[in-house]
C-alpha positions as CSV (number, residue, x, y, z in Angstrom):
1,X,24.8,-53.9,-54.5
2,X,26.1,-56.3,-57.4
3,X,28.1,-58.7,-55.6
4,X,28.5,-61.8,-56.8
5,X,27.5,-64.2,-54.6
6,X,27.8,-67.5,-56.7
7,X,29.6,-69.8,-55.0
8,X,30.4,-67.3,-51.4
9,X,29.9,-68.1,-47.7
10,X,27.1,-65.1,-46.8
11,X,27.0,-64.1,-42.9
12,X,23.8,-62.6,-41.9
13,X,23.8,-60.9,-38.5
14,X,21.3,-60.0,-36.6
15,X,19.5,-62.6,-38.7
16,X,16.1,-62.4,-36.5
17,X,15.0,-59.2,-39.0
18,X,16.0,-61.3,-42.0
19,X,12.3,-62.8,-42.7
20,X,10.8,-58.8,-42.9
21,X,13.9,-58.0,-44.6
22,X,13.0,-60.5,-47.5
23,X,9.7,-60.1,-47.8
24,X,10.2,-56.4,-48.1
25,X,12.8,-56.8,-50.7
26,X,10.6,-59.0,-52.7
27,X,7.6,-56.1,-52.4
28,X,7.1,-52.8,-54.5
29,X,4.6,-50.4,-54.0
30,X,4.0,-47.5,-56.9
31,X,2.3,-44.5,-56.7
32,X,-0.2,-44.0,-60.3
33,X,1.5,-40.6,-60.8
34,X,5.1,-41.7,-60.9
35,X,4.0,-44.5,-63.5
36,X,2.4,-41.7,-65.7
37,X,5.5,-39.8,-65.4
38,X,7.4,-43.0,-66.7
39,X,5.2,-43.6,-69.3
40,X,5.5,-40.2,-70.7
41,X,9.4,-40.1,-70.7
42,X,8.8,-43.3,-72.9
43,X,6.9,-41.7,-74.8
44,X,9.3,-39.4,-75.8
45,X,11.8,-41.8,-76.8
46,X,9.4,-43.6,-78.9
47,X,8.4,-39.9,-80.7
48,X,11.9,-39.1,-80.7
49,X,12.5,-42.5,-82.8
50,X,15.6,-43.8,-80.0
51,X,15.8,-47.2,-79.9
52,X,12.0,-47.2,-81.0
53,X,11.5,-50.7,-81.3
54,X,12.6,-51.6,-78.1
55,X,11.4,-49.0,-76.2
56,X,7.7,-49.2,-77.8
57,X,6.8,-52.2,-75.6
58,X,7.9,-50.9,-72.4
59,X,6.0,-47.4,-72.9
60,X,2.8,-50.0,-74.2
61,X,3.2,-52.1,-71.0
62,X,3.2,-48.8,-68.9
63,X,-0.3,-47.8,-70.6
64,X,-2.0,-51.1,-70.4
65,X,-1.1,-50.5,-66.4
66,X,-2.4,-47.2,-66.8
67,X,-5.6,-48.3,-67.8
68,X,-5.9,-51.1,-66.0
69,X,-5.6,-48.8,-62.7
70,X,-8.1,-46.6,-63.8
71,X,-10.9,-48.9,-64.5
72,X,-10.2,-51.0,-61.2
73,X,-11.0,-47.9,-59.3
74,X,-14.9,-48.9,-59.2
75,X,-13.6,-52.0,-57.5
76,X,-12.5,-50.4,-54.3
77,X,-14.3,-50.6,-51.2
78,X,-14.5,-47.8,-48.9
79,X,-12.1,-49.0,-45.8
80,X,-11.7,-45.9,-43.1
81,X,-12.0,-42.2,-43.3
82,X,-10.9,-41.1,-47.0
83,X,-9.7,-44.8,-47.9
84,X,-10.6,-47.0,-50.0
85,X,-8.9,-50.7,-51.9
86,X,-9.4,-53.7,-53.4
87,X,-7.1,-56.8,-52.9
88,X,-6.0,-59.8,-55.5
89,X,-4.7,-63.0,-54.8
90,X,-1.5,-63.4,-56.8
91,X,-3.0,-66.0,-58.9
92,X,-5.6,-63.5,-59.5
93,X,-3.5,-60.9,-61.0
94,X,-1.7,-63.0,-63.1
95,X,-4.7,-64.1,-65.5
96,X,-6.1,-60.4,-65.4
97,X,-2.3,-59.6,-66.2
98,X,-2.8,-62.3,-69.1
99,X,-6.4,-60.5,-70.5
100,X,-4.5,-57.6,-70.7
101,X,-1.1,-59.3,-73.1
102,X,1.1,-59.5,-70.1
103,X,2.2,-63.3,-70.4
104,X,5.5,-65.3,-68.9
105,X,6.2,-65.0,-73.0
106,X,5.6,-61.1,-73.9
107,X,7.1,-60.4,-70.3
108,X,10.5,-62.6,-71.2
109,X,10.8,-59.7,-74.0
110,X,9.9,-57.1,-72.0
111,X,13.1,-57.9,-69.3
112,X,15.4,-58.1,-72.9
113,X,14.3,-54.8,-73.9
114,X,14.9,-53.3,-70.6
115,X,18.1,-54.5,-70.5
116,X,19.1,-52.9,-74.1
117,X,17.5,-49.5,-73.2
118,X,19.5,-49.3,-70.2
119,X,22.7,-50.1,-72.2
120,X,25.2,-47.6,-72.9
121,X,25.6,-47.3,-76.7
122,X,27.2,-44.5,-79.5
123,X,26.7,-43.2,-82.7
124,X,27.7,-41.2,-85.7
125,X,25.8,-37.9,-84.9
126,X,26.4,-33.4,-85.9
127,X,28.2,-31.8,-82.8
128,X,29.1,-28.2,-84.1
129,X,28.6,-29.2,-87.4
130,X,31.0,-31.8,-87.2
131,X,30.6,-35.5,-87.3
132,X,31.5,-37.0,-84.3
133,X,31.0,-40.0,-81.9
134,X,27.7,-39.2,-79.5
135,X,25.9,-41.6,-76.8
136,X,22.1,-42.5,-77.2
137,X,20.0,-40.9,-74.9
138,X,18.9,-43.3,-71.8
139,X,15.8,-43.1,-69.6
140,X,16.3,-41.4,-66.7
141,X,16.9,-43.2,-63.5
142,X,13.5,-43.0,-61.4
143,X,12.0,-44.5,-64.8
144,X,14.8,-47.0,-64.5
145,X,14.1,-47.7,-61.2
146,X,10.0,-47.8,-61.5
147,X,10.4,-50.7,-64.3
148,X,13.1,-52.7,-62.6
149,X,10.8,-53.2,-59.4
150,X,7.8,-53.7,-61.4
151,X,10.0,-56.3,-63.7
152,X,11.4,-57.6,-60.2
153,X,7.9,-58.2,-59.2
154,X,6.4,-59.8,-61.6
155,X,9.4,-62.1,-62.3
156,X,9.1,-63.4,-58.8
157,X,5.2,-63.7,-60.0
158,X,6.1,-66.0,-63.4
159,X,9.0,-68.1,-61.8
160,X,9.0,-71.8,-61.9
161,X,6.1,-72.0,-63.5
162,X,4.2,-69.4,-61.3
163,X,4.9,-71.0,-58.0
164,X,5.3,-68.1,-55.7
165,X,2.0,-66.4,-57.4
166,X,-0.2,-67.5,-54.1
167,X,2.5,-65.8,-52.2
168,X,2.1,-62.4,-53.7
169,X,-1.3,-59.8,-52.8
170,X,-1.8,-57.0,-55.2
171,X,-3.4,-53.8,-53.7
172,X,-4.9,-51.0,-55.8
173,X,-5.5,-48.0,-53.1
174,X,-7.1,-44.6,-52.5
175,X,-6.1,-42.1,-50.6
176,X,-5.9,-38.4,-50.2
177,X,-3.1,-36.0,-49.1
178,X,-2.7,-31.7,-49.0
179,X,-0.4,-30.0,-50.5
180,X,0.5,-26.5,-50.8
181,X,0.3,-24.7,-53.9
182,X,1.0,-21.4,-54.7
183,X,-2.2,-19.6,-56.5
184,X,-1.2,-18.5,-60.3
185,X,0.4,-15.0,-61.1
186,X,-3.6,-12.9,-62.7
187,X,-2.9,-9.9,-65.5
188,X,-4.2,-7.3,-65.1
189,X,-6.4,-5.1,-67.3
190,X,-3.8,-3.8,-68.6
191,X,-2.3,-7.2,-69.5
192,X,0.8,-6.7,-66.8
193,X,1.5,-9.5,-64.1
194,X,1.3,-7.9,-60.7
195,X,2.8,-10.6,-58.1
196,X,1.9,-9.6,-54.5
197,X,4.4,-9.6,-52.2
198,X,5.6,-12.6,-51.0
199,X,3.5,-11.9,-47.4
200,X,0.2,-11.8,-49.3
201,X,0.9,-14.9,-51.9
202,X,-0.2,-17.3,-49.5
203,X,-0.3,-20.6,-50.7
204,X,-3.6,-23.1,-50.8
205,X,-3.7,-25.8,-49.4
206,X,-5.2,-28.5,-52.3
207,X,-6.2,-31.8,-51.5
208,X,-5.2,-34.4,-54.2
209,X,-6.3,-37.8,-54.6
210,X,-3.4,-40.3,-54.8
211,X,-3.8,-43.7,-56.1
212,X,-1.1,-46.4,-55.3
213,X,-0.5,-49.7,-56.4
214,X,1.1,-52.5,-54.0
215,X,2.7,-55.9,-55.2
216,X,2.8,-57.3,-51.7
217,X,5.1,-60.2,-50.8
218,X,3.8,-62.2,-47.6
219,X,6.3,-65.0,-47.8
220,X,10.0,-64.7,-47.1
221,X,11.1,-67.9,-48.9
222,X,10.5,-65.8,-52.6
223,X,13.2,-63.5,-52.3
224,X,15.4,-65.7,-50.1
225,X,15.1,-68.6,-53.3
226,X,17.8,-66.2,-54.6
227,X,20.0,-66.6,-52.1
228,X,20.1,-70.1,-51.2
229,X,19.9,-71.4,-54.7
230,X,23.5,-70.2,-55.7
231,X,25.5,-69.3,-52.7
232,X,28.1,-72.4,-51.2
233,X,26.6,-71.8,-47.6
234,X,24.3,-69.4,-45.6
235,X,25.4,-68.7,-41.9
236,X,22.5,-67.0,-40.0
237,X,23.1,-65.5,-36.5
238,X,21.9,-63.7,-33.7
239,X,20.9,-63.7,-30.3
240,X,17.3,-64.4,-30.6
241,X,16.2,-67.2,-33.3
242,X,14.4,-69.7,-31.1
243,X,12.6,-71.9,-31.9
244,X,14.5,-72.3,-35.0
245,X,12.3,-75.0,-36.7
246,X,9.0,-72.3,-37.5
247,X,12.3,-70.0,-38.7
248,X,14.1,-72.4,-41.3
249,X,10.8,-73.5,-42.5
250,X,9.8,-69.7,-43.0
251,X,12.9,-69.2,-45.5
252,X,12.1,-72.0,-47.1
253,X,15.8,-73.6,-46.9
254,X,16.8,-76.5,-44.3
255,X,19.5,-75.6,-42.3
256,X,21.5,-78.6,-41.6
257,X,23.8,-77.8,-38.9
258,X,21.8,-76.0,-35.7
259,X,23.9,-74.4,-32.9
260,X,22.2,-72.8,-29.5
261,X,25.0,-72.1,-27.5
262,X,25.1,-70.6,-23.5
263,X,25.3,-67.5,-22.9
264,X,28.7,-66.2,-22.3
265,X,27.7,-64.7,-18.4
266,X,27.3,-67.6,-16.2
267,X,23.6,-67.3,-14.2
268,X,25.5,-67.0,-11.0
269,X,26.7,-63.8,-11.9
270,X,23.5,-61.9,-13.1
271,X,20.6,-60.6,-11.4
272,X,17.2,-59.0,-12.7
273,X,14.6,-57.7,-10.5
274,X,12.3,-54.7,-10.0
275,X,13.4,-52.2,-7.6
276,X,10.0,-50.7,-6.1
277,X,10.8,-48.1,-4.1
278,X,13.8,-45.8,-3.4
279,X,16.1,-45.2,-0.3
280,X,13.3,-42.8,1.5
281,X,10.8,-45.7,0.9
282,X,9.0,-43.2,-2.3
283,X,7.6,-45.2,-4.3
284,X,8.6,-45.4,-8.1
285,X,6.3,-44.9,-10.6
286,X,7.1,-43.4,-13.4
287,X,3.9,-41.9,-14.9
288,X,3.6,-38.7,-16.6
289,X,1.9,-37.0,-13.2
290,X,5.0,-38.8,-11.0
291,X,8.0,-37.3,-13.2
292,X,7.0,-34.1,-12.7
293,X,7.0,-33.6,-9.6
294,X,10.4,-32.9,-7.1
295,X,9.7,-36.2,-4.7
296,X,10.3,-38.4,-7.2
297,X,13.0,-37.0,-9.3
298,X,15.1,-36.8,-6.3
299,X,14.1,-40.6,-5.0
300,X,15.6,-41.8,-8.5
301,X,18.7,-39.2,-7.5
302,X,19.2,-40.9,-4.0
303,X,18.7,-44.5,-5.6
304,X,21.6,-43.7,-8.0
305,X,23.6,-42.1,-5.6
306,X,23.0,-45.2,-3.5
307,X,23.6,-47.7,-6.2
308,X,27.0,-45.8,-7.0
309,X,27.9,-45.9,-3.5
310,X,28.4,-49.9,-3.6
311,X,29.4,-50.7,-6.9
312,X,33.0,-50.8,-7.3
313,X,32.9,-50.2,-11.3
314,X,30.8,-48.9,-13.8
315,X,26.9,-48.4,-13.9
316,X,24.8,-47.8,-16.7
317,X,21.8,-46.4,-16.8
318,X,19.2,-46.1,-18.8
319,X,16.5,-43.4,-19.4
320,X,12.8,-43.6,-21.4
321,X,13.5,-40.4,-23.3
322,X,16.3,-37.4,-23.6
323,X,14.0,-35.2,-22.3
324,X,13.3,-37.3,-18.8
325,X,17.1,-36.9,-18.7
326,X,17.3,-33.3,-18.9
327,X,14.6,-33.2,-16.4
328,X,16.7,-35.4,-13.5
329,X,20.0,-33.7,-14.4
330,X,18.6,-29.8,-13.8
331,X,17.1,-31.1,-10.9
332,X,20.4,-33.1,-9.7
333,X,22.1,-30.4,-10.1
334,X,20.1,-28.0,-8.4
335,X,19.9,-30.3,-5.1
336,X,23.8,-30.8,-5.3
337,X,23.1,-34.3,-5.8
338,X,25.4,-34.3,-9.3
339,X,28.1,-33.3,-7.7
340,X,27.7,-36.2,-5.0
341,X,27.7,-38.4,-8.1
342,X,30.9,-36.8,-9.3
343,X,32.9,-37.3,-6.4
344,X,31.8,-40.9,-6.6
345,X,31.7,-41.3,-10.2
346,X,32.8,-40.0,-13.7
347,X,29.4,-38.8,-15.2
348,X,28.8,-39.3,-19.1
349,X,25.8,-37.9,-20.5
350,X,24.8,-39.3,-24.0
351,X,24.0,-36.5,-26.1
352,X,21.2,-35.6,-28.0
353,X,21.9,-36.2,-31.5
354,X,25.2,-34.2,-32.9
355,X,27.7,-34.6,-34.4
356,X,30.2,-37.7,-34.7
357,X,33.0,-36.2,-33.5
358,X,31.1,-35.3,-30.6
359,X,30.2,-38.4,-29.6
360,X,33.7,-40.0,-30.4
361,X,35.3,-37.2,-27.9
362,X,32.8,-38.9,-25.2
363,X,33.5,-42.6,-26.0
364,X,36.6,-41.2,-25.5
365,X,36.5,-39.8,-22.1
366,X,34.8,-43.1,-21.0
367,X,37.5,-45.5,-22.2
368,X,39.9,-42.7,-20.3
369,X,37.9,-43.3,-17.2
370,X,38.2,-47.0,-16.7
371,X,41.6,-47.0,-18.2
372,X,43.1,-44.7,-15.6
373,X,40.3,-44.6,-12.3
374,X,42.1,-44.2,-9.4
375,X,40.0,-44.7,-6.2
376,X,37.0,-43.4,-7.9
């Protein structure tokens, strides 16, 4: 996102997903296909003599991959139905990296030309055959992308020395997937293309081997380094970070001030139990086989009705799925037991997906409710 952080107060909410969130962001998996495509767009900039120097070594680094991917593949072990990998320790990786000319030194030059490819720069070039002012041609932006993540990567990998290397796993793996493909247009004797119509060109389903490669990060302290290392302070909160010590010691950073504050309901005002059966004394189970039938759709209808009945505000509740909610509401309906609920109650349905304003009109209607109830 480019903000500068040097020097800011960051506020993470929800801070309990914070430890997947870094280790994710410090992880980058790549599919062999899209690093051949990469390769080959670099290839055309080194044929096409742009920026040739710089963008030689990046296209050479992409190969060396390449090649290294390919011969690994008589290292996987067979691991499930049409699955195979093999796994390195971090450490690992890094001297096969360095058998194969990627060092902490070649890879320094590789982030500088990176950085001058991706610049934007103009020269004297022919448009209409006129001189004029025209930009250099840049790599496009998935190639961008592949090489920033693998550059990412692997300068978490030569940091300080090396010191998150044990934190990283490499994965080389096999898999397959289908995909349709459209059979190729035949001539005939005559040397004309007949297509079929579109009816009879059925497609083939082809199954194609895919091989990805996985830099995997299993420690959250890597990426959050970053963080902590330039920002003035780092305010983490949620509702759920207990115990705190295993948490702080995951990120890697001491936090020096530690607040667990009450709750903001007092205890004497909440209640949690189980309710067990309904009014008529049905009980509630709510299997696939109970749902369905009528007894206990309208036992959840009379303990709703019921619970309405005695509470002077709001209730919410809650459903496992839309479509058990559609269910109870036809039924409700049907029985005249929605319409009990209506007298009692304003009824808001959450809808299924739609749009924004949809739901906005609802919140709406809701606020409307408590603002102006009158006996109801």
């Amino acid at each position: 996102m480019e903000i500068d952080l040097a020097g800011q107060i960051l506020v993470l909410d929800e801070a309990h997903n914070i430890e997947d969130c870094a280790r994710e962001s410090a992880s980058y998996t790549l599919e062999l296909a899209t690093l051949q495509s990469s390769r080959d767009e670099l290839d055309g900039m080194v044929n096409s003599n742009i920026r040739r120097s710089k963008h030689e070594p990046l296209r050479d680094f992409c190969y060396v991959l390449i090649n290294w991917i390919q011969e690994s593949q008589e290292l996987l072990s067979e691991r499930g139905f049409e699955s195979a990998s093999k796994v390195w320790s971090g450490k690992d990786t890094l001297s096969i990296f360095h058998t194969l000319g990627i060092t902490a030194d070649t890879f320094s030059n590789m982030k500088q030309n990176l950085a001058s490819v991706l610049e934007k720069e103009e020269r004297v070039g022919v448009v209409n055959g006129k001189e004029d002012m025209v930009l250099v041609p840049t790599i496009g932006s998935s190639t961008a992308t592949v090489l920033k993540n693998l550059f990412m990567v692997l300068d978490y990998l030569y940091r300080d020395n090396c010191r998150f290397a044990e934190d990283y796993r490499v994965a080389l793996q096999r898999s397959y997937t289908w995909t349709n493909q459209v059979p190729p247009d035949v001539p005939d004797a005559q040397g004309f293309l007949v297509r079929p119509r579109a009816r009879h060109r059925q497609s083939i389903r082809v199954k194609r081997e895919v091989l990805t490669l996985s830099f995997w990060c299993l420690n959250p302290a890597v990426a959050f380094s970053d963080l902590s290392a330039t920002v003035h302070s780092i305010v983490l909160t949620s509702g759920t970070l207990s115990p705190m010590a295993s948490f702080s010691s995951e990120l890697g950073v001491k936090f020096t001030i530690q607040l667990e504050a009450n709750h903001v309901i007092n205890k004497s005002q909440v209640w949690v139990g189980t309710v067990g059966a309904g009014p008529q004394g049905q009980k509630l189970c709510a299997t696939f086989q109970h749902t369905e039938t009528y007894t206990f759709q309208d036992e959840v209808g009379a303990l709703l009705l019921h619970v309405c009945q005695v509470m002077s505000k709001g209730v919410l509740c809650f459903l496992p799925s839309y479509k058990m909610l559609d269910k109870l509401r036809m039924r409700w309906v049907d029985t005249g037991l929605w319409e009990k609920l209506e007298q009692k109650k304003t009824v808001i349905t959450e809808p299924r997906g739609g749009g924004k304003g949809d739901f906005d009109e609802l919140l709406q209607t809701y606020y409307d409710a408590i603002k102006y109830c009158e006996g109801r």
